[in-house]
C-alpha positions in Angstrom: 24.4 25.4 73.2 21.6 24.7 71.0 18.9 27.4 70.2 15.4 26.6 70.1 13.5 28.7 67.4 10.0 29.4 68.1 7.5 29.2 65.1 3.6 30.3 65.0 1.7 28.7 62.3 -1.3 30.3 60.8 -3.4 28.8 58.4 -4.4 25.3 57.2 -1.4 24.6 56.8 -2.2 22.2 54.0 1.2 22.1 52.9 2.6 20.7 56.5 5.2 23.7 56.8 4.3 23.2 60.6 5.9 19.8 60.9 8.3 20.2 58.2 9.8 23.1 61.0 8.8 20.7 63.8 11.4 17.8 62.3 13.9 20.7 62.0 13.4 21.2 66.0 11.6 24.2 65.7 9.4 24.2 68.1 6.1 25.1 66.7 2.7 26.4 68.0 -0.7 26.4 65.8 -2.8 29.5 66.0 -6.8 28.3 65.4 -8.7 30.4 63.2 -7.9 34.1 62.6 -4.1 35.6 63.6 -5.8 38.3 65.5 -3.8 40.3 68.1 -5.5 38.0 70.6 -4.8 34.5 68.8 -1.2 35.5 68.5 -0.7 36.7 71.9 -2.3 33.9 73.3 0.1 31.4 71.3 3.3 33.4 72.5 4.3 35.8 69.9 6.0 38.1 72.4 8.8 35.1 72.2 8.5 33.8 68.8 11.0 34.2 65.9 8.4 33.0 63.0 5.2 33.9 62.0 4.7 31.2 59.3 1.4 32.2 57.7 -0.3 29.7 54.9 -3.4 31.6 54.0 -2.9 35.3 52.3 -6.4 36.3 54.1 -4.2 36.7 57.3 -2.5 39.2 55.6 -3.6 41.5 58.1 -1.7 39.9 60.8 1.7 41.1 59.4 1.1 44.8 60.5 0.1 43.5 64.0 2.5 41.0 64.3 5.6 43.2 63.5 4.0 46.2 66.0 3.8 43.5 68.9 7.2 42.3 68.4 9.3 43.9 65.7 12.0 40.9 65.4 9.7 38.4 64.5 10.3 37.4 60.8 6.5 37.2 58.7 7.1 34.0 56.2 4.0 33.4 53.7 3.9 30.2 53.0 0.8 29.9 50.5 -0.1 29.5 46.4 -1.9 32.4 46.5 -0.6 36.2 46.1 -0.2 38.2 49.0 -2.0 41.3 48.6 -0.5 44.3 48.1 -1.2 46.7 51.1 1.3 43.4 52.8 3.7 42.9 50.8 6.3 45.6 51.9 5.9 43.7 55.8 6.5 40.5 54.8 10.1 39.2 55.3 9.7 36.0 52.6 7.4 34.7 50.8 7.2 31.2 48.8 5.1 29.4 46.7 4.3 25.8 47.7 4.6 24.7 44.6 8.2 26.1 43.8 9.5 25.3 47.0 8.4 21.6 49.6 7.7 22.5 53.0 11.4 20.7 54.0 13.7 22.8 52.1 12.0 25.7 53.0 11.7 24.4 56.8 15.7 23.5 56.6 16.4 27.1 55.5 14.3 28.5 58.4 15.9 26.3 61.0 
């Protein structure tokens, strides 16, 4: 039996981490604008195993994400640091430029 992960992508995603997961079979759902409580409920983070985020500015999100469902793994996906109030809630974080949007989509898979 295969298993379907379930990925929210927030952020520009300039990088294309989103359909580097998506090629992986990840199945993959864009949150527009802010990852507010709202935004991420509204893309199904009740059900989701990643919260991909691409723009450290989200940062906020972490805290929420993890209260609303605590198994969902935070990945920062962006150049920029991660600020430090976050980085204790983050599960992973990479650097686009150490690490392509496929290996780091394959390892996720």
């Amino acid at each position: 039996m295969t298993v379907t992960r379930k990925a929210l992508i927030a952020g520009a995603d300039e990088e294309h981490i989103g359909d580097a997961l998506a090629a992986q079979g990840v199945e993959t759902v864009r949150i527009d604008g802010l990852a507010t409580r709202a935004s991420m409920d509204e893309a199904g983070l009740a059900d989701a195993d990643l919260l991909v985020l691409t723009d450290v500015s989200d940062a906020t999100a972490i805290s929420v994400a993890k209260e609303r469902n605590p198994h969902v793994k935070v990945v920062i996906y962006a150049r920029e640091s991660l600020p430090e109030f976050a980085r204790g809630q983050a599960d992973l974080a990479v650097d686009p430029a150490l690490l392509g949007p496929d290996v780091v989509a394959e390892e996720l898979a």
